[in-house]
N, C-alpha and C positions, 0 to 999 in steps of 0.2 A: 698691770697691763690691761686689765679687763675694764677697769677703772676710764683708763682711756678711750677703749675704742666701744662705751659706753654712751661719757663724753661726745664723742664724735657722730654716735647716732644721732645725740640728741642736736648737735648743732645740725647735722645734716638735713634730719627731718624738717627743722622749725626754719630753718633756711629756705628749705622744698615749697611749704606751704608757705611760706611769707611771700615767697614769687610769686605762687601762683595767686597768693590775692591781692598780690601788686596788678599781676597782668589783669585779673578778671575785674579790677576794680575802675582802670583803664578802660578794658571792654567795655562798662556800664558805662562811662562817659561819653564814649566815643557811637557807643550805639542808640544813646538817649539825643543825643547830636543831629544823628543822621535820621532818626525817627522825626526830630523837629522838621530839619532840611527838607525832606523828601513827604513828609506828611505820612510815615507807613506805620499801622498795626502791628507790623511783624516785628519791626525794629524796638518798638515797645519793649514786647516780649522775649528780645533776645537783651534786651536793658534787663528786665528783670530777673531771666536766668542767671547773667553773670554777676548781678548784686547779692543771688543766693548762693550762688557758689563762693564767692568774694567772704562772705560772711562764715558762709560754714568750714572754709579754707582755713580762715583768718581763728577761727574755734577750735580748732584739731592743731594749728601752730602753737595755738598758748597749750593747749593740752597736751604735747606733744613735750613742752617743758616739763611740766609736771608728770609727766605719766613714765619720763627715764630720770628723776632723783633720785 
């Protein structure tokens, strides 16, 4: 039983952050877009935050594999 619900962290977690660097990865696109559109600084840098998080998301999901074997 322990075995399972083991298992199940691990899918859960690597599930968790696969989303969130599905979503933050999107973010980056969508805010690298509108920084073009619109000509803004700020949009830039909310491109660049969600490609860092996108990244470090995307690090903790494969580690998240390895870290419940």
């Amino acid at each position: 039983m322990a075995e399972s619900a083991e298992s199940d962290l691990e899918l859960g977690v690597s599930m968790l952050f696969g989303f969130v660097t599905v979503v933050a990865a999107i973010a980056t696109a969508w805010a690298a877009y509108a920084s073009e559109v619109q000509e803004s600084d700020t949009l830039q840098l909310v491109s660049g935050v969600a490609l860092t998080v996108a990244l470090l998301a995307g690090g903790v999901a494969v580690a998240a594999v390895h870290l419940f074997e």
